[in-house]
VOBA-1610 file (N, C-alpha, C; in pm, whole numbers, padded with zeros to 5 digits, always signed):
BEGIN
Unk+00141+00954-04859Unk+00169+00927-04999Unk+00225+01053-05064Unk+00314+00999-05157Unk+00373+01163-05229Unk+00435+01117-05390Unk+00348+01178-05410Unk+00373+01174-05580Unk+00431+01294-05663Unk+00526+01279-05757Unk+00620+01379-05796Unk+00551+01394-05937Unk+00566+01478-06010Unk+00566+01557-06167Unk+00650+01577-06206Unk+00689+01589-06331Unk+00808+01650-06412Unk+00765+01703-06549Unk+00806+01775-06570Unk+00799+01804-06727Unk+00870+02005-06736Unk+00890+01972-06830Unk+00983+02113-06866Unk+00910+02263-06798Unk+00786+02265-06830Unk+00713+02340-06782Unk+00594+02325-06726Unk+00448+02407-06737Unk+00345+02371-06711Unk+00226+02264-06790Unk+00315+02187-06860Unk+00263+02081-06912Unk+00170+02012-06781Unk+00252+01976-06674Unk+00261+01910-06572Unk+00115+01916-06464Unk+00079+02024-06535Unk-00018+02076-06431Unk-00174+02036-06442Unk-00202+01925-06534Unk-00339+01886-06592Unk-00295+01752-06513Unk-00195+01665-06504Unk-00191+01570-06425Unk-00173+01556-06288Unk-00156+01699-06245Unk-00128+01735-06116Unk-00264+01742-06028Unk-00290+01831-06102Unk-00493+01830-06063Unk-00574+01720-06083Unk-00552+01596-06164Unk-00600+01530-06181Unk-00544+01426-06055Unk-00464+01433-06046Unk-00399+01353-05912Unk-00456+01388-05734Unk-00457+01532-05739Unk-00533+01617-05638Unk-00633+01560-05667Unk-00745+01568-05722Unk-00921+01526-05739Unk-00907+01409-05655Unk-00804+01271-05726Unk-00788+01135-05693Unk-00772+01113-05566Unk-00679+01181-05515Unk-00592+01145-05410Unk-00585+01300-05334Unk-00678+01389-05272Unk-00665+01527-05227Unk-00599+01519-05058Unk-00548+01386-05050Unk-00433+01351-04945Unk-00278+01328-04940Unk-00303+01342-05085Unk-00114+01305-05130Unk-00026+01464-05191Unk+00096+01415-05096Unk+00162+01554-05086Unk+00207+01562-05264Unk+00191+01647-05318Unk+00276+01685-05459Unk+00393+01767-05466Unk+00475+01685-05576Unk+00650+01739-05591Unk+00648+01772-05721Unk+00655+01930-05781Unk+00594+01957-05926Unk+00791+01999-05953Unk+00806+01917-06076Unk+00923+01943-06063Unk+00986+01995-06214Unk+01025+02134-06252Unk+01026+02132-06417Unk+01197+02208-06422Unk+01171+02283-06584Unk+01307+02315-06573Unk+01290+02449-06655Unk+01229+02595-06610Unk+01214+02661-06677Unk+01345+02716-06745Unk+01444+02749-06704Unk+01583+02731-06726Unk+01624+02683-06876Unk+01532+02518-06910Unk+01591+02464-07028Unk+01495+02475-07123Unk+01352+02525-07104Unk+01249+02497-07150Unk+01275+02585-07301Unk+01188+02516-07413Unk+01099+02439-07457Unk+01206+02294-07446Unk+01171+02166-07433Unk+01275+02064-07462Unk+01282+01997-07592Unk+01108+02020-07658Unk+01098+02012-07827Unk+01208+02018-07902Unk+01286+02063-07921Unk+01376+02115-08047Unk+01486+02077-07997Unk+01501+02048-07872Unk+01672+01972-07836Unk+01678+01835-07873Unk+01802+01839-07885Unk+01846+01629-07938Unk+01799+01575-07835Unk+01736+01494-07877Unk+01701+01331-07778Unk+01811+01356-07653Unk+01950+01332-07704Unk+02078+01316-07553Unk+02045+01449-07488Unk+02039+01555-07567Unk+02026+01697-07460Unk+01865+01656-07357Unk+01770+01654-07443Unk+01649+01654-07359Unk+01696+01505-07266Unk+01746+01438-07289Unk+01758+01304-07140Unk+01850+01430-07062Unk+01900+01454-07077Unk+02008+01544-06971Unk+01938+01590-06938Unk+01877+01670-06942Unk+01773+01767-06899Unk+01657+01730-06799Unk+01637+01613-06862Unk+01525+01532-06800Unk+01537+01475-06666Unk+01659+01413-06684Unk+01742+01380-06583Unk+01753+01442-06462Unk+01826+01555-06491Unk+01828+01673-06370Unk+01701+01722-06322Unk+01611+01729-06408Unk+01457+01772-06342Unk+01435+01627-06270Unk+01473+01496-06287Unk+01383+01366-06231Unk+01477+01356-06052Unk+01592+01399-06104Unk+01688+01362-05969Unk+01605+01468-05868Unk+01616+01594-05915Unk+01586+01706-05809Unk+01465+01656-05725Unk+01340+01590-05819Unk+01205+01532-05763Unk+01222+01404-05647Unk+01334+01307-05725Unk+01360+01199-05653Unk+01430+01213-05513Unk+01523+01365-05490Unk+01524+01402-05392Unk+01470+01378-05272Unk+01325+01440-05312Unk+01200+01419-05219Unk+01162+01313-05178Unk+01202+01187-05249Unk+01198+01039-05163Unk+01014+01050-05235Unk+01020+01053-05326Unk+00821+01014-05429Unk+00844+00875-05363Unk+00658+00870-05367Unk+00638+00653-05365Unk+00615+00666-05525Unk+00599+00757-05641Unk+00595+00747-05760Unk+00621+00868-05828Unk+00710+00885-05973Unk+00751+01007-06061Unk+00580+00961-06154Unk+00574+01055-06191Unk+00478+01079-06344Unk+00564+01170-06422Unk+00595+01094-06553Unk+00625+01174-06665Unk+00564+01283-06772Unk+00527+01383-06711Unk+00423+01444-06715Unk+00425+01511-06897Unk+00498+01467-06959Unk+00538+01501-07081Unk+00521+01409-07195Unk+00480+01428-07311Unk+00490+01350-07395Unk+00631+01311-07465Unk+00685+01453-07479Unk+00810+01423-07538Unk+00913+01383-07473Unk+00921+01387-07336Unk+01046+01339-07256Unk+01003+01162-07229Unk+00885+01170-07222Unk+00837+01051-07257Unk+00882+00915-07345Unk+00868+00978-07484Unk+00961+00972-07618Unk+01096+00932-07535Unk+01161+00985-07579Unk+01347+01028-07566Unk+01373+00955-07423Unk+01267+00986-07324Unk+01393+01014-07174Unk+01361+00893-07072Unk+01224+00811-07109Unk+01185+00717-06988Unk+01296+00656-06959Unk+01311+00562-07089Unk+01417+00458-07032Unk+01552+00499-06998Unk+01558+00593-06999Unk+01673+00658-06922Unk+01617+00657-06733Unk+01558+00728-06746Unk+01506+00798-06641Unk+01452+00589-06517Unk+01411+00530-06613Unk+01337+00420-06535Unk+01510+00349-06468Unk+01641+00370-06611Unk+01709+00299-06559Unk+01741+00367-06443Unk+01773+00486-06409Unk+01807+00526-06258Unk+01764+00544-06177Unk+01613+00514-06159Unk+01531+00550-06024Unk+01513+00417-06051Unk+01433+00340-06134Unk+01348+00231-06113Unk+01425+00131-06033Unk+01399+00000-05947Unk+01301+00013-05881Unk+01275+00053-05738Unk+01331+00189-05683Unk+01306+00225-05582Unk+01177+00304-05601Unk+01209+00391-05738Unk+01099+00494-05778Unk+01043+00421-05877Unk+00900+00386-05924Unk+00837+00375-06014Unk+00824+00526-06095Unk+00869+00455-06227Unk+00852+00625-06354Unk+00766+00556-06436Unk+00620+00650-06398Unk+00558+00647-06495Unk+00514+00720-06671Unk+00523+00713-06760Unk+00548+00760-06888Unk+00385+00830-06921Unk+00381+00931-06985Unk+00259+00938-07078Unk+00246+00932-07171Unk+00142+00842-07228Unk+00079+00802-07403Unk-00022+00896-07429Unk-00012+00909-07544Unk-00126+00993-07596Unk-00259+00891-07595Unk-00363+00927-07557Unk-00467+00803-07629Unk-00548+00760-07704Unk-00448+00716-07831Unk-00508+00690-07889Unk-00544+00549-07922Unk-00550+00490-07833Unk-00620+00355-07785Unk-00793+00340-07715Unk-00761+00503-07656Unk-00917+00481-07584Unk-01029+00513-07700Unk-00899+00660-07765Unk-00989+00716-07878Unk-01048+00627-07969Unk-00971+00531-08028Unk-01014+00449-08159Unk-01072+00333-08123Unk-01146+00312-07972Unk-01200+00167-07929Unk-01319+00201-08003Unk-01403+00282-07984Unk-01563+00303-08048Unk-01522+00323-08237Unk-01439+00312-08311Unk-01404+00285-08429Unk-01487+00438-08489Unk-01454+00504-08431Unk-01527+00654-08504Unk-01398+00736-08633Unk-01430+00865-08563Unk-01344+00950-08671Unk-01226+01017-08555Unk-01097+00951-08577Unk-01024+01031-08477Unk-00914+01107-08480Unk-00935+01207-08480Unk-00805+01321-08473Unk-00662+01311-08391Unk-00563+01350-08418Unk-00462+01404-08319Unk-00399+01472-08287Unk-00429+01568-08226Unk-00354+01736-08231Unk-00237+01703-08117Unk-00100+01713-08175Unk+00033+01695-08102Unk+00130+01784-08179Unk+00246+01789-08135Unk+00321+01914-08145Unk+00359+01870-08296Unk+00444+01926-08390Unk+00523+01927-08521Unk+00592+01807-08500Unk+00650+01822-08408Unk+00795+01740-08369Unk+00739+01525-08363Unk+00596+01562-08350Unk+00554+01462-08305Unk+00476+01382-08388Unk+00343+01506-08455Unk+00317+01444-08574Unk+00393+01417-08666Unk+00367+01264-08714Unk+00431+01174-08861Unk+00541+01150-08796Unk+00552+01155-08641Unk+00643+01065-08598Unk+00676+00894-08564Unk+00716+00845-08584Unk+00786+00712-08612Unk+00684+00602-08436Unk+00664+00704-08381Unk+00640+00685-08250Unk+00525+00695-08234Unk+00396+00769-08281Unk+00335+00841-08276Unk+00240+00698-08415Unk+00317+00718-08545Unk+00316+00650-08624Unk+00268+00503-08567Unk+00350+00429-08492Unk+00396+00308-08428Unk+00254+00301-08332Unk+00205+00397-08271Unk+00085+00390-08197Unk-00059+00382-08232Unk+00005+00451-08362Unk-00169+00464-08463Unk-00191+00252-08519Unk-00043+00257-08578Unk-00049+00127-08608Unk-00070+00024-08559Unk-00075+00023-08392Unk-00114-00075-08304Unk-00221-00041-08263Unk-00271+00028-08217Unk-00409+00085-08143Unk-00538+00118-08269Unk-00521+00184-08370Unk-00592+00191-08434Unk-00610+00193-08618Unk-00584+00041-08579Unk-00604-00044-08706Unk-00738-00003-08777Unk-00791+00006-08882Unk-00928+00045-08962Unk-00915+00187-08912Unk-00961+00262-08825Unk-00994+00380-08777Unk-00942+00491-08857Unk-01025+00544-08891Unk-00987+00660-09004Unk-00915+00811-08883Unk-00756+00833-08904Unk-00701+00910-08838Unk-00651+01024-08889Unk-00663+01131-08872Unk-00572+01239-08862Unk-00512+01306-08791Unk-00408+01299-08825Unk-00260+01389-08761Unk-00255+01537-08794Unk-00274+01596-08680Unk-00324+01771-08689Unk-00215+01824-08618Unk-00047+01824-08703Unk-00012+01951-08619Unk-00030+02078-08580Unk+00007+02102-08431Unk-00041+02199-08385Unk+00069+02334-08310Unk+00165+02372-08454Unk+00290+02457-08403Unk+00263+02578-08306Unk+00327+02617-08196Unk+00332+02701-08183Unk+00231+02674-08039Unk+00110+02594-08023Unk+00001+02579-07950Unk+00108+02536-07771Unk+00192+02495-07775Unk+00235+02430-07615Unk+00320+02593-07590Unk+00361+02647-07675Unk+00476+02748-07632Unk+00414+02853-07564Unk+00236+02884-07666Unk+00155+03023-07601Unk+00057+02946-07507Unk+00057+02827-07470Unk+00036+02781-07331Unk+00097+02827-07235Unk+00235+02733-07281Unk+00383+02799-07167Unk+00322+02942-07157Unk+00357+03031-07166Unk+00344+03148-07172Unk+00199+03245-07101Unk+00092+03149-07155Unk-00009+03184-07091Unk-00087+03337-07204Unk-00053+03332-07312Unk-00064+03378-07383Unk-00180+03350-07496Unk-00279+03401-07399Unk-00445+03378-07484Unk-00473+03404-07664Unk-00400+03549-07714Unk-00395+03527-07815Unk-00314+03464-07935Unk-00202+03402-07852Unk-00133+03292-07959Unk-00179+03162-07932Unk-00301+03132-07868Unk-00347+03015-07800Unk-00437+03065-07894Unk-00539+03098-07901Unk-00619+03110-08026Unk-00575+03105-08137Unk-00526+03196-08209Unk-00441+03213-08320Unk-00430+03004-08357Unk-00334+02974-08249Unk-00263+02811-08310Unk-00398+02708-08300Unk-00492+02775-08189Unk-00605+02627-08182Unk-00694+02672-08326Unk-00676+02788-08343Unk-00770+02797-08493Unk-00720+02741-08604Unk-00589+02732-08598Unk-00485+02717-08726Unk-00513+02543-08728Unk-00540+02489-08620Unk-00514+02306-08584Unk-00660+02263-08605Unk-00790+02376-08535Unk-00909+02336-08575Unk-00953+02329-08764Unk-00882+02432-08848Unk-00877+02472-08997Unk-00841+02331-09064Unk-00727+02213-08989Unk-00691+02113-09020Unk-00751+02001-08982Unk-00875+02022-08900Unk-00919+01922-08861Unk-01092+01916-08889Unk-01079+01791-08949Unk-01213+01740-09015Unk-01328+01753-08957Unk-01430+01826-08990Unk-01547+01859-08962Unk-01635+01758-08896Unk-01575+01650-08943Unk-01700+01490-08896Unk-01639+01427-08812Unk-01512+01463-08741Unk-01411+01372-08585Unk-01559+01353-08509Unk-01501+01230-08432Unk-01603+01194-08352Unk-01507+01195-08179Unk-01346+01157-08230Unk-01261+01191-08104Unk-01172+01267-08118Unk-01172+01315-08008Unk-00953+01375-08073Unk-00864+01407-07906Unk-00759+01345-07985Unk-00713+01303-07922Unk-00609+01430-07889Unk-00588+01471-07729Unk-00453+01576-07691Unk-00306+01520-07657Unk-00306+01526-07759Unk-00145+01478-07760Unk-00042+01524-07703Unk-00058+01646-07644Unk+00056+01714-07525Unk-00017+01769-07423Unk+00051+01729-07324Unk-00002+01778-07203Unk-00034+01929-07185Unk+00029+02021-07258Unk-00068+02122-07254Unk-00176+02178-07320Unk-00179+02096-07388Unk-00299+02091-07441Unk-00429+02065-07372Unk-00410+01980-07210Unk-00558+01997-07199Unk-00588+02139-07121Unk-00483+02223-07094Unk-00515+02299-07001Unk-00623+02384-07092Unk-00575+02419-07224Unk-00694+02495-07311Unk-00787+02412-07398Unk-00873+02311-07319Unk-00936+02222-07389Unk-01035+02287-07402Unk-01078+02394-07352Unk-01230+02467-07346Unk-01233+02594-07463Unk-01101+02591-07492Unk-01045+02676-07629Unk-01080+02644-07714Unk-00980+02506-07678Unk-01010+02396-07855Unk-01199+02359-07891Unk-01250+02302-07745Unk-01369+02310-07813Unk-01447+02415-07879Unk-01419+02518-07822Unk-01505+02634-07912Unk-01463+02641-08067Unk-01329+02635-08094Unk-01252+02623-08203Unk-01345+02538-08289Unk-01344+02465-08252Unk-01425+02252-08325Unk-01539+02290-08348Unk-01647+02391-08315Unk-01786+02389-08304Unk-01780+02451-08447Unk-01643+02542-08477Unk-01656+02649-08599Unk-01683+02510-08720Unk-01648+02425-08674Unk-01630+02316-08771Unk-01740+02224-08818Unk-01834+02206-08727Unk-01974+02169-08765Unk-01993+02102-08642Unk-02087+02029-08628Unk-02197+01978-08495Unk-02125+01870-08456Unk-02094+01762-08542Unk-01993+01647-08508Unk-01891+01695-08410Unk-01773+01747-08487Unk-01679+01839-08424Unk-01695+01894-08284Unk-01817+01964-08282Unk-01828+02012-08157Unk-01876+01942-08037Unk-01948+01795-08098Unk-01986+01709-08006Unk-01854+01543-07959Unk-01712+01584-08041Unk-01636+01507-08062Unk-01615+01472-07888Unk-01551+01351-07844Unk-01508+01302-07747Unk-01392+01355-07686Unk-01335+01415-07609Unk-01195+01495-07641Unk-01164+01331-07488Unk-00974+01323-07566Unk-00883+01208-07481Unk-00765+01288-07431Unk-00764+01288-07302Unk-00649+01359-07242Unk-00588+01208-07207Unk-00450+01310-07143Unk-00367+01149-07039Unk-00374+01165-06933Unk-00438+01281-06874Unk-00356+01345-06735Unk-00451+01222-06584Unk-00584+01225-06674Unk-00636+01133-06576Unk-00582+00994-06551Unk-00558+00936-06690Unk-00501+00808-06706Unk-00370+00815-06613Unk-00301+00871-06677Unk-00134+00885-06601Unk-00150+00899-06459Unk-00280+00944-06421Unk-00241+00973-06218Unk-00317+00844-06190Unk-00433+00767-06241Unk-00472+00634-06248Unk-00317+00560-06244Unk-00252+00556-06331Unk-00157+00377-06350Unk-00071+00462-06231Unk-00009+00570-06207Unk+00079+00575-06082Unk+00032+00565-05953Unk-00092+00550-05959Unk-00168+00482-05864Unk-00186+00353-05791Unk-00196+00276-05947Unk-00210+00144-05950Unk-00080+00054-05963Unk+00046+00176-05993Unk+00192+00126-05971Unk+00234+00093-05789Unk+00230+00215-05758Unk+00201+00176-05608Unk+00059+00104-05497Unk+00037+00024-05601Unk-00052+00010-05517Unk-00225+00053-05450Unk-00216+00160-05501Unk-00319+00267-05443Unk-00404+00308-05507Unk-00531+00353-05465Unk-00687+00343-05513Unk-00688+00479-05507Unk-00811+00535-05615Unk-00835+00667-05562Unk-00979+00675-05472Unk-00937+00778-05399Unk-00998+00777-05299Unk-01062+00948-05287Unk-01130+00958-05369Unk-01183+01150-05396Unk-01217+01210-05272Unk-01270+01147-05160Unk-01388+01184-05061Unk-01278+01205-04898Unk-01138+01175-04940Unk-01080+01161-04845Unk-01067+01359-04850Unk-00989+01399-04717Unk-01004+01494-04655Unk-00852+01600-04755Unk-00859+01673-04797Unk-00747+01789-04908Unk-00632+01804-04799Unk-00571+01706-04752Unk-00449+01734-04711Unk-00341+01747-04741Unk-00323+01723-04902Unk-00200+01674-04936Unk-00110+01804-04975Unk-00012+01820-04930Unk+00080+01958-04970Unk+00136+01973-05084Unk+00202+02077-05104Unk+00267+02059-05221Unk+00433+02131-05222Unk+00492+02082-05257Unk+00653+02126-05299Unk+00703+02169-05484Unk+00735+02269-05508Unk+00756+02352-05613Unk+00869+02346-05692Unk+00971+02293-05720Unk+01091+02257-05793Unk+01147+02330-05888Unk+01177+02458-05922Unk+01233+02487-06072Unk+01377+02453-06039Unk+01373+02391-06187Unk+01558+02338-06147Unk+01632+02297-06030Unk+01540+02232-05973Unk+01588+02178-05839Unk+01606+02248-05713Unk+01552+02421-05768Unk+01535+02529-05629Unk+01392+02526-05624Unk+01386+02475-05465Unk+01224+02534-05387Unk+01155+02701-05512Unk+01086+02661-05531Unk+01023+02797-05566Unk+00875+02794-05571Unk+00799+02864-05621Unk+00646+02895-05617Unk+00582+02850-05738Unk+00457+02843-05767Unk+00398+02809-05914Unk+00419+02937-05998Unk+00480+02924-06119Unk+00494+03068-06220Unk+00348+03135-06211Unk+00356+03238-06257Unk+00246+03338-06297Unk+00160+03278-06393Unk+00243+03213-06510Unk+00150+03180-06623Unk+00076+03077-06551Unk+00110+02972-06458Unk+00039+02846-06394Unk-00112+02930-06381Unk-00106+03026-06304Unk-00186+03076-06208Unk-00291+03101-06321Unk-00277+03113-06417Unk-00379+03181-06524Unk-00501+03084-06575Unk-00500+02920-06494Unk-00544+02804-06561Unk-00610+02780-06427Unk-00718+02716-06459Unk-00819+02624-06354Unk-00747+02580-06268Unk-00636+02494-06310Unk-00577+02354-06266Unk-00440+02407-06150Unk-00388+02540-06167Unk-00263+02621-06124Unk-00370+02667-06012Unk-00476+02741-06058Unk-00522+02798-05951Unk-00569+02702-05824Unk-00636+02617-05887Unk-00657+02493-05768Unk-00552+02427-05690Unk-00424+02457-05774Unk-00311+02378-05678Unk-00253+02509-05602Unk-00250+02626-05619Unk-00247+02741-05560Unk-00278+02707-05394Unk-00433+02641-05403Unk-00455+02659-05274Unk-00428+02566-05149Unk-00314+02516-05218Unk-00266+02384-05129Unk-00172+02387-05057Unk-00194+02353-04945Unk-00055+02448-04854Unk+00070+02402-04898Unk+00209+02466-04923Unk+00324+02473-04935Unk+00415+02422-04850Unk+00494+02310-04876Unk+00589+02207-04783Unk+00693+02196-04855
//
């Protein structure tokens, strides 16, 4: 089995590990574009271009499934991306969740990029998924870039600035960009400044969900107990290369670190 990633940068890498846990037999194809990165601030047509060339380089590799390891290419680039692989390649998309978040009808947050909050899309999701549910939209500028980067004190700095905006009494909250879960152990300390609720809030990633449905796209169960065989292949811009430095600085980089190289 061999399952591919994409996303501009180390977004990619919370669904990657989450896929490893699932499946520690399936080879991984991490495929980004440091080259074009951030893809935030480009037009919709630029980020599909972009997207594009990161999905072909992966599809290369002959995946039984892509994961869209991004929220925002997500946005803009699936149906691009589904019309040219699908259906040899299943492309799977990531949602933020705020469907799982607002099932228990609590207090639910959403920390996602500028670009995203009070977006039309974003908007469109609250309105279907969580009807009654008292929500807030917590942009969080600046928080995916000193990820990228690996840059602890602008990762504080932005999770303090997003915790300052976010209501003391959340019961969920929801991570609205994939890099966001890599510093989820940030944000919680952040939330505790906020009172006991806060700190006991539910936190909703995608990364588990997203390696679940590309699972269940092909077919396939997870299977945790099976034997860590699965390799891995490295992609920047479509050249073989290694995991960046900043990867290495995260739980999730370091764990895929130790996976042999194919």
């Amino acid at each position: 089995m061999k399952i591919a990633l994409m996303d501009s940068g180390i977004g990619l890498l919370a669904a990657a590990d989450a896929m490893r846990r699932l499946r520690p037999d399936a080879d991984l194809v991490l495929s980004s574009d440091p080259d074009g990165m951030p893809w935030g601030p480009r037009t919709p047509e630029d980020l599909t271009e972009r997207a594009l060339m990161v999905a072909r380089a992966a599809a290369a590799h002959r995946p039984d499934a892509l994961i869209v390891a991004c929220n925002t290419a997500t946005v803009h680039a699936l149906p691009a991306l589904r019309a040219e692989l699908e259906p040899a390649i299943p492309v799977i998309g990531t949602v933020p969740a705020i469907k799982p978040a607002s099932a228990a009808g609590g207090r639910v947050a959403i920390w996602a990029t500028p670009a995203t909050t009070g977006s039309p899309y974003q908007r469109g999701l609250i309105r279907d998924f969580a009807g009654g549910v008292h929500v807030t939209e917590v942009p969080c500028p600046g928080l995916a870039d000193a990820v990228e980067a690996a840059d602890q004190e602008a990762v504080a700095r932005a999770v303090s600035a997003a915790a300052a905006l976010t209501p003391a009494d959340i019961t969920d909250l929801v991570l609205g960009c994939t890099h966001y879960e890599l510093v989820a152990d940030t944000i919680r300390t952040a939330l505790a400044l906020r009172g006991a609720t806060a700190a006991e809030a539910v936190f909703h990633g995608s990364a588990e969900p997203v390696a679940l449905q590309a699972l269940r796209r092909i077919g396939a169960h997870p299977e945790p107990e099976l034997p860590r065989t699965g390799g891995l292949t490295v992609l920047a811009c479509g050249r073989e290369a290694e995991l960046p430095p900043a990867a290495l600085t995260y739980p999730e980089g370091q764990a895929l670190a130790g996976v042999p190289v194919r």
